[in-house]
N, CA, C and O atoms as a DFTB+ gen file, in Angstrom:
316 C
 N C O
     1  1     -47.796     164.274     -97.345
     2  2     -47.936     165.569     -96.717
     3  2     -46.554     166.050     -96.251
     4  3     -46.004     165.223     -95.524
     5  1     -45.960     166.992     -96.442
     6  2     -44.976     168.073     -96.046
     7  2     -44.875     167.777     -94.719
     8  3     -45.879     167.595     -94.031
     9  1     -43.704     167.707     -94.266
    10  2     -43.610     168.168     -92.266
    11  2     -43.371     169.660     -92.529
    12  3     -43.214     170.360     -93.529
    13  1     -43.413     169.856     -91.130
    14  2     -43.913     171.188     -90.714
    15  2     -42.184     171.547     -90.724
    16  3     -41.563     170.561     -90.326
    17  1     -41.477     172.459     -91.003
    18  2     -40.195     173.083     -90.974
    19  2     -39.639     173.528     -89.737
    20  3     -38.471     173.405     -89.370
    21  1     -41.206     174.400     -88.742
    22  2     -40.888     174.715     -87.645
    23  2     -40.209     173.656     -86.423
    24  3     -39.677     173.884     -85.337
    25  1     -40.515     172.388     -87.192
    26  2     -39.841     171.447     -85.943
    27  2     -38.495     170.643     -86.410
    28  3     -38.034     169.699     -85.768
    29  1     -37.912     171.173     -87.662
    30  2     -36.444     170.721     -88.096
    31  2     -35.973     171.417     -87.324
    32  3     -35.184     171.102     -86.433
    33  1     -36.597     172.933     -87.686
    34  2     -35.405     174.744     -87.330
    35  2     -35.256     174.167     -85.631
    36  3     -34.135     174.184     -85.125
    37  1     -36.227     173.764     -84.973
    38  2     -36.101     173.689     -83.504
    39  2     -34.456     172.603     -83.514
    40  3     -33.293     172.821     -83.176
    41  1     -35.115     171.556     -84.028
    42  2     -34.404     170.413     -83.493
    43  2     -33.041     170.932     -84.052
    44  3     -32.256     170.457     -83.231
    45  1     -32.329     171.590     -84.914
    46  2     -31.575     171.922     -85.348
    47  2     -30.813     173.345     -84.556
    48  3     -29.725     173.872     -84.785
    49  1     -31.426     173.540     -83.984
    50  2     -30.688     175.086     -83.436
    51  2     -30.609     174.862     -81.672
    52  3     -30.027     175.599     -80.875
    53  1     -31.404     173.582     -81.367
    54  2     -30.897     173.494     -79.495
    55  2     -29.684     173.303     -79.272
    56  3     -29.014     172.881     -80.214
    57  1     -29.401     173.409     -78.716
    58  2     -27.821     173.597     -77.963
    59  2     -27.665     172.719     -77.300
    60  3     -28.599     172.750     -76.498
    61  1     -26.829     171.603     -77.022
    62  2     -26.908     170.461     -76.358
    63  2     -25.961     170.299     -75.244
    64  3     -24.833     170.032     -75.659
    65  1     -26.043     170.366     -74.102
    66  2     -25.424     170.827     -73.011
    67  2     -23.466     169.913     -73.181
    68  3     -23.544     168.685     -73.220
    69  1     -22.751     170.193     -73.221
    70  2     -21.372     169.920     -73.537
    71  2     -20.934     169.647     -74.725
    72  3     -19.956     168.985     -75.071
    73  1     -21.895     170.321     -75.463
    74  2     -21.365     170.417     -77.368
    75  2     -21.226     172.158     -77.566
    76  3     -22.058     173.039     -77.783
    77  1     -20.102     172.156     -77.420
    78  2     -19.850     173.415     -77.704
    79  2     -20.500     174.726     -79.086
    80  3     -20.409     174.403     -80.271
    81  1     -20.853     175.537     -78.852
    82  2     -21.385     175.734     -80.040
    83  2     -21.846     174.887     -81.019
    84  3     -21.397     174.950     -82.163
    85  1     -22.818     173.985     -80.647
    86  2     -23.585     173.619     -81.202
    87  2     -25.040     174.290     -81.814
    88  3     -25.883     174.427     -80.927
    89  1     -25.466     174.718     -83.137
    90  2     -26.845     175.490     -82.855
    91  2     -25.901     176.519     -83.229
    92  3     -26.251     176.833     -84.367
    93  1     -24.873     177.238     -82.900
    94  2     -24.445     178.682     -83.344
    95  2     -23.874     178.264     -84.812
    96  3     -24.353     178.935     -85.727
    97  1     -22.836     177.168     -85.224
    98  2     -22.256     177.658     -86.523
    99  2     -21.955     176.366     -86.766
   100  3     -21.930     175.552     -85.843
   101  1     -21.609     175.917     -88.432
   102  2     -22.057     174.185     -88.354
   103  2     -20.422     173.632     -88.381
   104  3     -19.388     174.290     -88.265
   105  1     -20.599     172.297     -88.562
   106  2     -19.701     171.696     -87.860
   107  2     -18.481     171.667     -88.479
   108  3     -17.581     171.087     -87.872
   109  1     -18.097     172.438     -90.164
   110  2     -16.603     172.186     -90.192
   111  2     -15.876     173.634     -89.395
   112  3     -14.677     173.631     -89.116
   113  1     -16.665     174.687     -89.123
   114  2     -16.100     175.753     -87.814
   115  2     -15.627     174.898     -86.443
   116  3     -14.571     175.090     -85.841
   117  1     -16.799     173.774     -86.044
   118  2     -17.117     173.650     -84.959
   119  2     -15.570     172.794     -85.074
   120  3     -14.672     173.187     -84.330
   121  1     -15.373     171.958     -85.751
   122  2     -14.292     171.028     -86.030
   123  2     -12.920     171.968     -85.691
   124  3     -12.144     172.072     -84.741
   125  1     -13.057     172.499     -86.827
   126  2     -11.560     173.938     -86.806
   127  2     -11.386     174.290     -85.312
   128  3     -10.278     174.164     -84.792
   129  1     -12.506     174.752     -84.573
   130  2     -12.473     175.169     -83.294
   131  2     -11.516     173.623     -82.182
   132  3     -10.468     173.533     -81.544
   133  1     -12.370     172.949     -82.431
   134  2     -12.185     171.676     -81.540
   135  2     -10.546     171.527     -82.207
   136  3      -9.745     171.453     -81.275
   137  1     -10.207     171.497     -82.884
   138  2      -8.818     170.928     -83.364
   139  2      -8.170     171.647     -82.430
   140  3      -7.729     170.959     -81.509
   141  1      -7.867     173.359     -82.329
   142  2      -7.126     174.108     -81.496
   143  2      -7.640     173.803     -80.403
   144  3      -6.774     174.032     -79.558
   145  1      -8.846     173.293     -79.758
   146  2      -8.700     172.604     -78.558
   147  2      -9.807     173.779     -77.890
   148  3     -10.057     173.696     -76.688
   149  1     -10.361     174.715     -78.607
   150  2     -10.888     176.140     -77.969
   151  2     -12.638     175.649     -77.928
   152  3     -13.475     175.777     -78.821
   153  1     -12.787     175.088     -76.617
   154  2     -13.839     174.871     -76.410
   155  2     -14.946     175.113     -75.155
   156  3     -15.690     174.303     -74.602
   157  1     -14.802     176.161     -74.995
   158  2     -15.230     177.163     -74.312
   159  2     -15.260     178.352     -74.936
   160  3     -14.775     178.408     -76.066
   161  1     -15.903     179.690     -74.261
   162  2     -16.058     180.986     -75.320
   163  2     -14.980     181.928     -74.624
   164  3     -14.666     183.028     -75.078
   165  1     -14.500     181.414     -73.572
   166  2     -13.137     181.890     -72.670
   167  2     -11.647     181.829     -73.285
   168  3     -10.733     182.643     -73.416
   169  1     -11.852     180.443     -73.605
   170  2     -10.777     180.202     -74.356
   171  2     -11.056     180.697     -76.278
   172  3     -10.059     180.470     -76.962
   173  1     -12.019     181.176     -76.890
   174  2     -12.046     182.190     -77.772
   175  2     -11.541     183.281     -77.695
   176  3     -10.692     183.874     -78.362
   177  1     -12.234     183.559     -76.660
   178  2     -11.631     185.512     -76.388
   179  2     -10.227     185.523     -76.568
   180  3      -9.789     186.557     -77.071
   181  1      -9.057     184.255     -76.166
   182  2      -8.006     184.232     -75.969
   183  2      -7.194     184.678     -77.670
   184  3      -5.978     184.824     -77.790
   185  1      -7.945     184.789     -78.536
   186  2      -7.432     184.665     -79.910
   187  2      -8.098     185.923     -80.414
   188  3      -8.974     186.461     -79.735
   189  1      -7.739     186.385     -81.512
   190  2      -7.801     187.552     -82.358
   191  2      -8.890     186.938     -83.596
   192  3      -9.116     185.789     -83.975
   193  1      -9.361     188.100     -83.962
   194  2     -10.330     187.648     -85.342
   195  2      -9.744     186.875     -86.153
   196  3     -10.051     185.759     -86.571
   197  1      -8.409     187.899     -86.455
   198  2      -7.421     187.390     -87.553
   199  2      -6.865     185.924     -87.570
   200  3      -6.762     185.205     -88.564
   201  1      -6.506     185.601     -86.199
   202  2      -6.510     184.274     -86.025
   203  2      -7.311     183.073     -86.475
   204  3      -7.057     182.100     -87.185
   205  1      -8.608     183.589     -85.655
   206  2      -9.628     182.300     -86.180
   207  2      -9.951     182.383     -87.600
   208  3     -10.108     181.334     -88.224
   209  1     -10.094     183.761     -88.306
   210  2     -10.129     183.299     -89.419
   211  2      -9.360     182.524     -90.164
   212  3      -9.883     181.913     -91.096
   213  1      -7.734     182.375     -89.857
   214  2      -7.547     182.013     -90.415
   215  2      -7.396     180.035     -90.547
   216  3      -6.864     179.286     -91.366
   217  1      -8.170     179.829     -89.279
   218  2      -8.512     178.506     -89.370
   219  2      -9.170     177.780     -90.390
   220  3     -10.345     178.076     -90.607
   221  1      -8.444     176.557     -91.302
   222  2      -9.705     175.924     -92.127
   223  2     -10.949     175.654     -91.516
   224  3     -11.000     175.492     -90.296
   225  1     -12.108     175.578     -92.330
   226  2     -13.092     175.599     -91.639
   227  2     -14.109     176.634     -91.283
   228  3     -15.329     176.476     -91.243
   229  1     -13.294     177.921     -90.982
   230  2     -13.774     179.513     -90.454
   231  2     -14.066     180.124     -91.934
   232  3     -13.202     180.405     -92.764
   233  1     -15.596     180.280     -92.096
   234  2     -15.642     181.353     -93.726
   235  2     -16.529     182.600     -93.010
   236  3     -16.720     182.768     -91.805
   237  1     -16.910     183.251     -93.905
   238  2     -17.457     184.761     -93.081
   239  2     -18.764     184.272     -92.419
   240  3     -19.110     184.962     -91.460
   241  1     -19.659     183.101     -92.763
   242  2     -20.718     182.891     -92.043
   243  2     -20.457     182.832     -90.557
   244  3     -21.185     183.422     -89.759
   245  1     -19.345     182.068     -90.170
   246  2     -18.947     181.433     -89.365
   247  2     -18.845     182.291     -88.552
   248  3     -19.460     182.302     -87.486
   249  1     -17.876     183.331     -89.016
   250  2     -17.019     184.396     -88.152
   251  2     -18.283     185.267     -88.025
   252  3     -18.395     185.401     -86.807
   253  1     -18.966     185.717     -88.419
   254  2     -20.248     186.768     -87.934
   255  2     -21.211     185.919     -86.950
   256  3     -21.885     186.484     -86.090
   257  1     -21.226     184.413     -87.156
   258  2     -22.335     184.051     -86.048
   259  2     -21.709     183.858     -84.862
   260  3     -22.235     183.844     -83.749
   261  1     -20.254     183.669     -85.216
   262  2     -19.424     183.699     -83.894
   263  2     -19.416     184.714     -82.809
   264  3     -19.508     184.544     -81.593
   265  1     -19.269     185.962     -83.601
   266  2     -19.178     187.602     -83.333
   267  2     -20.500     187.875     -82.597
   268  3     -20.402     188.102     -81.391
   269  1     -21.926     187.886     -83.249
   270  2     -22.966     188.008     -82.412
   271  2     -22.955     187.116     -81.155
   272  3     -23.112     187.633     -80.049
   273  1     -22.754     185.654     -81.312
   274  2     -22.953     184.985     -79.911
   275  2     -21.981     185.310     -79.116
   276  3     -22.020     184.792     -78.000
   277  1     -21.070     186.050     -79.363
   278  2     -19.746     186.523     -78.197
   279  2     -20.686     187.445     -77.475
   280  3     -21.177     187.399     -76.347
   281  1     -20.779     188.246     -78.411
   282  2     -20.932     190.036     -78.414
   283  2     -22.782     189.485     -77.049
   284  3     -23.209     190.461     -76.433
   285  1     -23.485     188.249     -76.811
   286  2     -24.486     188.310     -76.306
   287  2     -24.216     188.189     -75.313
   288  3     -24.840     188.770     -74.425
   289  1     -22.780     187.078     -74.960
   290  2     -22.878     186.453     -73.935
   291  2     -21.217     187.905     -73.373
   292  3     -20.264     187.493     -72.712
   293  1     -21.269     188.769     -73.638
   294  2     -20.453     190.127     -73.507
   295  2     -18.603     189.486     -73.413
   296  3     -17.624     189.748     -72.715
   297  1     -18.822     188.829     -74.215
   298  2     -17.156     188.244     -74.517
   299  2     -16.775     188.732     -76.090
   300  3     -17.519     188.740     -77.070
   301  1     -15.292     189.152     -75.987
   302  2     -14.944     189.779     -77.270
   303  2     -13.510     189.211     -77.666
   304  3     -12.731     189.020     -76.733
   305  1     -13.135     188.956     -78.809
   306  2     -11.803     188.368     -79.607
   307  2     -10.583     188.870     -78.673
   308  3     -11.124     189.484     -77.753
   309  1      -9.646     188.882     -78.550
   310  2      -8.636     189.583     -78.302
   311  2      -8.271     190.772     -79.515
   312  3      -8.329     190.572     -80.729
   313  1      -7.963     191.786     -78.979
   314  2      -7.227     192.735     -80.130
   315  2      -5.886     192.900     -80.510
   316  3      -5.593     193.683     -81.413
């Protein structure tokens, strides 16, 4: 019998309290991020789009799920 999907998507998208973006974008972003040391969404804002994109690791998935979870929690890139 099949498992049910609804309880991967769960276990897969909680957020685990001192894993940084965990659940928002998968882990070779999360890696790229952690290398520059930017692990907080404070220390994001501190950088430009252009920047993070150009981190290995950062592809357009990345950078748009990044963009909405800023844009929720009302934090934005530097310009």
């Amino acid at each position: 019998m099949a498992k049910c999907l609804s309880s991967i998507c769960a276990v897969n998208h909680v957020v685990v309290q001192g894993t940084f973006l965990q659940g928002v974008v998968a882990m070779p972003a999360r890696r790229a991020l952690q290398k520059e040391k930017i692990d907080s969404l404070e220390k994001l804002s501190d950088y430009s789009e252009d920047e993070i994109r150009q981190l290995h690791g950062i592809g357009k998935n990345a950078m748009e799920r990044l963009k909405i979870h800023m844009r929720e929690h009302q934090i934005s890139f530097r310009n």
